[in-house]
C-alpha positions as CSV (number, residue, x, y, z in Angstrom):
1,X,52.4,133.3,144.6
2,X,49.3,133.5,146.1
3,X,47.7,130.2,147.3
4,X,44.2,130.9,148.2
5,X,41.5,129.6,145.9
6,X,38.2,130.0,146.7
7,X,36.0,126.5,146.5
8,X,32.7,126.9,144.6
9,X,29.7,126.2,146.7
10,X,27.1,124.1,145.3
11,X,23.8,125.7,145.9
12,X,21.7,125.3,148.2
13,X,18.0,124.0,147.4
14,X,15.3,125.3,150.3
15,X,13.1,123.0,151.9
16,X,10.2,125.2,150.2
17,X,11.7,124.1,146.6
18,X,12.2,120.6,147.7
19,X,8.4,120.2,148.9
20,X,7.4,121.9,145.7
21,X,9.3,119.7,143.2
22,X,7.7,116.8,145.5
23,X,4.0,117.9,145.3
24,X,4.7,118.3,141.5
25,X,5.9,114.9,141.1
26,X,2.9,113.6,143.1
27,X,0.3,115.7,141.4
28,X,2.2,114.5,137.4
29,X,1.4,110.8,138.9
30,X,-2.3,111.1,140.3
31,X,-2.8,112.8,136.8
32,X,-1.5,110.3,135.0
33,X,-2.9,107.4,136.7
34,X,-6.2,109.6,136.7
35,X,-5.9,109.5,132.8
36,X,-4.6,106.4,132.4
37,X,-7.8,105.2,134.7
38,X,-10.0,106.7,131.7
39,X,-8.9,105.5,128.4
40,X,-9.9,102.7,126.8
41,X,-8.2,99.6,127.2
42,X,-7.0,98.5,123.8
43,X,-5.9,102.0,123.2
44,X,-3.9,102.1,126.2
45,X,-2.1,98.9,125.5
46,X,-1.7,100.1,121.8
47,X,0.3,103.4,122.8
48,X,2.2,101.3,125.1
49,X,2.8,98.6,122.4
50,X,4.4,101.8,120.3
51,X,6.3,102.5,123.1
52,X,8.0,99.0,123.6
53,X,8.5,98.5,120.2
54,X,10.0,102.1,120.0
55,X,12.4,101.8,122.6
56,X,13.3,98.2,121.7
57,X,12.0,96.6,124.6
58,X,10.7,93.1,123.4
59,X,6.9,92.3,124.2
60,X,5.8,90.0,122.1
């Protein structure tokens, strides 16, 4: 019986993938803040009203 089992490796992520998922995640948040900056106010607290109410978080 043979008794050697390979382990599966997990991969390994390069530190050029890393720094590009993290200048993504910056770049999604400057634009979103950005746009966010822009809008109007009672717009902005009516999409996030919708949101609340959608996921059932209480706010009024």
């Amino acid at each position: 019986m043979n008794t050697n089992v390979k382990a599966i490796a997990a991969p390994q992520t390069s530190a050029r993938s890393n720094l590009l998922t993290a200048a993504f995640a910056v770049l999604m948040g400057v634009g979103i803040i950005f746009v966010t900056g822009h809008v109007q106010a009672a717009a902005l607290h009516d999409a996030a009203h919708d949101v609340r109410h959608a996921t059932g978080f209480p706010c009024h």
